[in-house]
VMD Tcl script that draws the C-alpha trace (Angstrom):
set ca {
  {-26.19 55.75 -15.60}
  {-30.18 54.73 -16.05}
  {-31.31 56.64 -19.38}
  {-34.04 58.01 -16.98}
  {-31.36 60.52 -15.75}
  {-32.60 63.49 -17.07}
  {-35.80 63.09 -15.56}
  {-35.16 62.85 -12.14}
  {-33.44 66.25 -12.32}
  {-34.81 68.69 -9.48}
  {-37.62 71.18 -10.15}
  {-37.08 75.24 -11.05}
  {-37.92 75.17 -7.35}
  {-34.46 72.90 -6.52}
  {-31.39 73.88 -6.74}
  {-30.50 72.83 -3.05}
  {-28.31 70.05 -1.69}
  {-31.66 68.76 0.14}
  {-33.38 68.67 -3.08}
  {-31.05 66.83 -4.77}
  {-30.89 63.95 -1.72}
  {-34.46 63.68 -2.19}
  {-34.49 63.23 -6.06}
  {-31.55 60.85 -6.12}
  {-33.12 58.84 -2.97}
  {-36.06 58.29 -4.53}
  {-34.35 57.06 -7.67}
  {-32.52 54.83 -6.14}
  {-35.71 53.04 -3.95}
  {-37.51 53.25 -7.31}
  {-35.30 51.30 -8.93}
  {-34.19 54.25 -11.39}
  {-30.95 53.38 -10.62}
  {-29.72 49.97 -10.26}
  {-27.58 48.65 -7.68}
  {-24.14 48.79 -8.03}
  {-24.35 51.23 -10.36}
  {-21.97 54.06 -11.11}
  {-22.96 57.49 -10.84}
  {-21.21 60.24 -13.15}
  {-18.27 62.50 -11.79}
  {-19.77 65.61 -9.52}
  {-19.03 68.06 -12.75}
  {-21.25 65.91 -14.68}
  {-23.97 65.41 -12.28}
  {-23.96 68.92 -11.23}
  {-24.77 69.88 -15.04}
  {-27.49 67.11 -14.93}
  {-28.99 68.58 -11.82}
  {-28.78 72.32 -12.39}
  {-26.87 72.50 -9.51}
  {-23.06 73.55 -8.02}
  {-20.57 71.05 -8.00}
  {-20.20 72.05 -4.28}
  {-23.28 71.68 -3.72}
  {-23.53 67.90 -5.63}
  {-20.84 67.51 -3.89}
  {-23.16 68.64 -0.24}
  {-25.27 66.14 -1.42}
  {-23.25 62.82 -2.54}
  {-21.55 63.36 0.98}
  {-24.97 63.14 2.71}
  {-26.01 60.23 0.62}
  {-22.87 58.62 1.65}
  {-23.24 59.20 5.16}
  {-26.78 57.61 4.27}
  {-25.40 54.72 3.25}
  {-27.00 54.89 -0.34}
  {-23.31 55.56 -1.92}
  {-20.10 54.04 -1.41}
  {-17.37 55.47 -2.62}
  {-13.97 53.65 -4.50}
  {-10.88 54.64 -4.76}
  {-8.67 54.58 -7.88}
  {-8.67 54.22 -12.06}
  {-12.66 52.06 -11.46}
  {-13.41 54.08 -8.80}
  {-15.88 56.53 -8.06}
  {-19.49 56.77 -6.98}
  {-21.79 53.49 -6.72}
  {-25.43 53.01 -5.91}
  {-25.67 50.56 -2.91}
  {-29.75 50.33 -2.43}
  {-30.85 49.12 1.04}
  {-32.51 45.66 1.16}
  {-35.51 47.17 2.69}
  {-37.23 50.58 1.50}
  {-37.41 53.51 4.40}
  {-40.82 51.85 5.44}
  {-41.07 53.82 8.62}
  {-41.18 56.83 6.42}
  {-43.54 56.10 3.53}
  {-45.77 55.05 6.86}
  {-45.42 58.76 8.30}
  {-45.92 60.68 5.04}
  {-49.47 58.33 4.35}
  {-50.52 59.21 7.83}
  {-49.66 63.30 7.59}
  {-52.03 63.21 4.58}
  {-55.42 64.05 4.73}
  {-58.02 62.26 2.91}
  {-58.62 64.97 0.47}
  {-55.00 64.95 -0.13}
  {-54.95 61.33 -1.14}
  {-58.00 61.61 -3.08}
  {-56.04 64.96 -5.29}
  {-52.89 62.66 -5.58}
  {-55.00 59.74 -7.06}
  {-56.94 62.09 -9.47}
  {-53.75 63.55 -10.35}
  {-52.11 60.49 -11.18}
  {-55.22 59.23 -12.68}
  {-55.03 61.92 -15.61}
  {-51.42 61.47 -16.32}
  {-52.21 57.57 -16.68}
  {-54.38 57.86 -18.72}
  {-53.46 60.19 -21.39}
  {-49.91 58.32 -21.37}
  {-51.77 55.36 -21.91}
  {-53.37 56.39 -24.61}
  {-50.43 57.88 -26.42}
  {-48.71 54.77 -25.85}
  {-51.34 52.72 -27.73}
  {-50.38 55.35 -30.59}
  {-47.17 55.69 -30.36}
  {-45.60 52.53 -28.74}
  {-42.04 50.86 -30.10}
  {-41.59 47.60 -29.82}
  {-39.36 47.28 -27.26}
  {-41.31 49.45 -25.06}
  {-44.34 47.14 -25.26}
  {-41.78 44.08 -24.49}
  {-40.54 45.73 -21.83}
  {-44.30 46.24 -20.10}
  {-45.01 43.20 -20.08}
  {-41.70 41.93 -18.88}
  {-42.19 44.34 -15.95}
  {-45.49 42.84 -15.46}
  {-44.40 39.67 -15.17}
  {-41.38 40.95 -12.35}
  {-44.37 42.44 -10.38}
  {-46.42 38.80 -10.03}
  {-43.25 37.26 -9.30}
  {-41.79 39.82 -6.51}
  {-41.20 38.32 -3.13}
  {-40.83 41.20 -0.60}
  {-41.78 45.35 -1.03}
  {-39.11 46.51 -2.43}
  {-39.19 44.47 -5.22}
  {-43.09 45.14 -5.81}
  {-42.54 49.17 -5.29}
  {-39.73 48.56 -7.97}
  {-41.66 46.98 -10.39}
  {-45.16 48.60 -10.19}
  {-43.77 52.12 -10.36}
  {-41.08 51.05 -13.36}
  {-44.45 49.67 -15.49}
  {-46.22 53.52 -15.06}
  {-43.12 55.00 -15.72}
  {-42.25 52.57 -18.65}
  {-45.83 53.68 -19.92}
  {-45.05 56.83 -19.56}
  {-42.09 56.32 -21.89}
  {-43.68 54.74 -24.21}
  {-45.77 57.74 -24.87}
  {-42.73 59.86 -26.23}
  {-43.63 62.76 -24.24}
  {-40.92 63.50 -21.92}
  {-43.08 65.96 -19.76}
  {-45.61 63.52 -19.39}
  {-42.85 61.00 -18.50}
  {-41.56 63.58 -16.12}
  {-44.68 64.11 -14.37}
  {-44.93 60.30 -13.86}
  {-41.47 59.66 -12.49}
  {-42.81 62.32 -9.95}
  {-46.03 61.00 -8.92}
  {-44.10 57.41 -8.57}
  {-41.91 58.68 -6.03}
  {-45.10 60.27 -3.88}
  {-47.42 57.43 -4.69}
  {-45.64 54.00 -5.56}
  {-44.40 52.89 -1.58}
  {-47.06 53.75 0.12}
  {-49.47 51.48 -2.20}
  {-47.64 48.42 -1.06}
  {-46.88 49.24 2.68}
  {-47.39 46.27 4.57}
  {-50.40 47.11 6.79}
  {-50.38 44.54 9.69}
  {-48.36 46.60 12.85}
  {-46.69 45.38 15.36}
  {-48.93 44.82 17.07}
  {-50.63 42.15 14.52}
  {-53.91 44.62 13.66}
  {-54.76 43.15 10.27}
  {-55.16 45.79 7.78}
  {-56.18 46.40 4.31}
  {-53.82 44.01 1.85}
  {-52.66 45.25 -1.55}
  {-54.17 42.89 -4.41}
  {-51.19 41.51 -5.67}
  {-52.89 39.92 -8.69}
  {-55.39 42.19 -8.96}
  {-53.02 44.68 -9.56}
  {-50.60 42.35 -12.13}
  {-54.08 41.77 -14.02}
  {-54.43 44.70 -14.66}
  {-51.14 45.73 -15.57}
  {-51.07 42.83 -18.21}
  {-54.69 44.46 -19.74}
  {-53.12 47.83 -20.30}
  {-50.05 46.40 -21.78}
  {-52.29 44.22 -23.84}
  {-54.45 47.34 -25.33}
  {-50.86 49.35 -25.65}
  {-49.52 46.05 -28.53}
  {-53.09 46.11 -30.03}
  {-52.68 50.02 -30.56}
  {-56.64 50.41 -29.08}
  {-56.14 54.18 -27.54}
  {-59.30 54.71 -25.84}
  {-59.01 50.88 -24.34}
  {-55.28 51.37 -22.51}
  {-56.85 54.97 -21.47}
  {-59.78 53.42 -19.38}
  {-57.82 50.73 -18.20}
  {-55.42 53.16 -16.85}
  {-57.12 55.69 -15.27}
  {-59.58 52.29 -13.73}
  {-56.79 51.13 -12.62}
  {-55.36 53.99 -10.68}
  {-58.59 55.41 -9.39}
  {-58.95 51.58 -7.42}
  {-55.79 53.20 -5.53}
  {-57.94 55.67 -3.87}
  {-59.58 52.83 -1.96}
  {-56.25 51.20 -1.39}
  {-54.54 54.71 0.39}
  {-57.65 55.90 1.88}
  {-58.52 52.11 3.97}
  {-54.55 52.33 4.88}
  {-54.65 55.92 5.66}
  {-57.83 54.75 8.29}
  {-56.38 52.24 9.37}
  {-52.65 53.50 10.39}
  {-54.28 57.03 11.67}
  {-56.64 54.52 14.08}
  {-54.15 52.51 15.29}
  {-52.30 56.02 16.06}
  {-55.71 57.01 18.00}
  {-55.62 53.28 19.51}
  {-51.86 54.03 20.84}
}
mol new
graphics top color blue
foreach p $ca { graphics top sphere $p radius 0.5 }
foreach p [lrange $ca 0 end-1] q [lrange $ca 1 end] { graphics top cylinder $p $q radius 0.2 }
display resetview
């Protein structure tokens, strides 16, 4: 299992079967865990999670029934990760439009601070293979051909950043604004109707994942900390024109 494990644990607040769906759902869209891959026995995953073995085992059977596990049978069997081709689009489309615009604009300053300061620690504190992996995710992000692949690899670059820093609350906090924030930035916005709407900037945004990457290898601090928080704040545009434009369309219906 991803060495990320840990940090997708629930909340003091968890503790529930529901909870658990949730984190390990998001994990698995996220790219946290890989497809195909093998999850721990329930004992073990329970400890992970804080939780009951029945109740990891309340919540591998609803993941099943998901179809986000399949389950094998004998001496190589157990658990597997089977990610869908397409991430729950509908969904990441419903929570944007439930938000208010003061509710995207605390999630983006949120996330904004945590980039930042990550960033910066980074710079300081950066091994190499952290800083190889960056811009290898970088590089996965220009070349992504559908959403999935693009929600994969811009939230895995933050969270890699996060890593990077060495602080594993910091890194925490990340993996959680990833799962709120990273889908909805790359929604497709044209409906079915063919409204145009606001497009994501795919280079824009690989751009500017290869500057903060290139301040984190040159150890400059205060550089990957602007770039960072720059580059998250430019999401507040991005989620507010969607938000408009998906809540209009609504008022159009």
């Amino acid at each position: 299992m991803s060495g990320l494990t840990p940090l997708l644990s629930p909340s003091a607040s968890g503790g529930r079967a529901d909870e658990v769906v949730r984190r390990i759902t998001e994990a698995i869209h996220l790219g946290l865990l890989a497809d195909g891959e093998r999850l721990p026995a329930e004992t073990e995953l329970a400890a992970q999670f804080g939780v009951a073995p029945m109740t990891m085992r309340d919540a591998l059977a609803i993941l099943r029934d998901e179809g986000l596990l399949v389950t094998k049978r004998g001496r190589h069997g157990g658990s597997f990760v089977q990610r869908p081709q397409s991430p729950p689009l509908d969904r990441l489309r419903q929570r944007l439009v439930a938000m208010t615009p003061t509710a995207i604009r605390d999630l983006v300053d949120e996330h904004a601070a945590v980039a930042g300061h990550t960033a910066k620690l980074a710079a300081e504190r950066a091994a190499a293979p952290n800083v190889r992996r960056l811009f290898t995710l970088t590089e996965q992000l220009g070349s992504a051909t559908n959403t999935g692949d693009r929600i994969r690899a811009d939230c895995r670059f933050h969270i890699e950043l996060a890593v990077a820093s060495q602080s594993q609350r910091l890194t925490r906090h990340e993996v959680s604004l990833q799962a709120e924030v990273s889908g909805m930035l790359w929604l497709p916005s044209d409906g079915a109707d063919g409204t145009p709407g606001p497009r994501a900037d795919l280079e824009g945004v690989v751009a500017e994942h290869h500057e903060i990457a290139t301040a984190v290898v040159a150890e400059d601090a205060e550089r990957a900390r602007r770039l960072a928080e720059a580059h998250v704040a430019r999401n507040l545009r991005r989620l507010t024109d969607l938000h408009l434009h998906l809540t209009s369309k609504e008022d159009r219906a």
